[in-house]
Residue, then its C-alpha position, 0 to 999 in steps of 0.5 A: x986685742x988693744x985696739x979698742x973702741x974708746x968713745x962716740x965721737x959724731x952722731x948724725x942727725x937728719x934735717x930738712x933745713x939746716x940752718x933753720x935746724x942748726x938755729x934751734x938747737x942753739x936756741x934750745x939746747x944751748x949747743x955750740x956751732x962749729x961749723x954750717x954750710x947748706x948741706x949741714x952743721x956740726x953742733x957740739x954739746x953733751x961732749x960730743x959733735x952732732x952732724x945735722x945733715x939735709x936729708x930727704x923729706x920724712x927721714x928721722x933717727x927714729x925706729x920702730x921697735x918689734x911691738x910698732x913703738x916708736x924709739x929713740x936713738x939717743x939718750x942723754x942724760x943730767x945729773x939727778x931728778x931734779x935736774x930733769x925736772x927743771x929740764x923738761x919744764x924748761x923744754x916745756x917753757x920753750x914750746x918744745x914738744x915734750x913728754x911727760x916725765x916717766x918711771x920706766x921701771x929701772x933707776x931713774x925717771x925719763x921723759x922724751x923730746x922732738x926737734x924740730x924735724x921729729x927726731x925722738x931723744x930721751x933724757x935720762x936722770x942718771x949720769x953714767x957712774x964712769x962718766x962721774x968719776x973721769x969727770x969728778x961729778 
């Protein structure tokens, strides 16, 4: 098969308010705005563009895993421990809603954080090693 799936190139994301939501990722994670309208924003960082789409009330990304545990859907990731660390002390300094850095168990630590409409995202302290070659990191 040639044809292949190459990339991620849109993840959607559910929102009460868009432009409040769209707002606070420019504040917080430094995104860039492509585009708003009422219904939505297209957001682009962590090179990829994220729809931030009105939903009804109570909608997140979020799932329940086998055991009841809240997941994420998303993990991104920075290049070592210590820029996580600072990243969740920056989160924190924002008044973010913030998790405590963890040792999970695999290479690396993690921590999670919430948006504004309690999406769950996890940051991961090791960049992917394709993702450093293709990227000279």
């Amino acid at each position: 098969m040639n044809n292949k799936l190459i990339r991620v190139g849109t993840t959607y994301i559910p929102v009460q308010d868009v432009e409040q939501s769209s707002n606070w990722y420019i504040q917080n994670l430094g995104v860039e705005l492509g585009y708003v309208d009422e219904d939505k924003a297209i957001i682009n960082f962590a090179n990829q563009s994220f729809f931030l789409v009105k939903s009804k009330e109570n909608q997140t990304a979020n799932f329940y895993d086998i055991h009841g545990e809240e997941r994420f859907s998303i993990t991104f990731e920075v290049d070592g421990l210590e820029a996580l660390e600072q990243l969740n002390h920056d989160f924190k300094e924002r008044n973010m809603k913030v998790g405590e850095i963890e040792n999970r168990g695999h290479a690396g630590r993690n921590f999670v954080f919430y948006d504004l409409d309690g999406n769950k995202f996890d940051v991961w302290s090791e960049l992917s090693p394709e993702f450093k070659v293709k990227y000279n990191i």
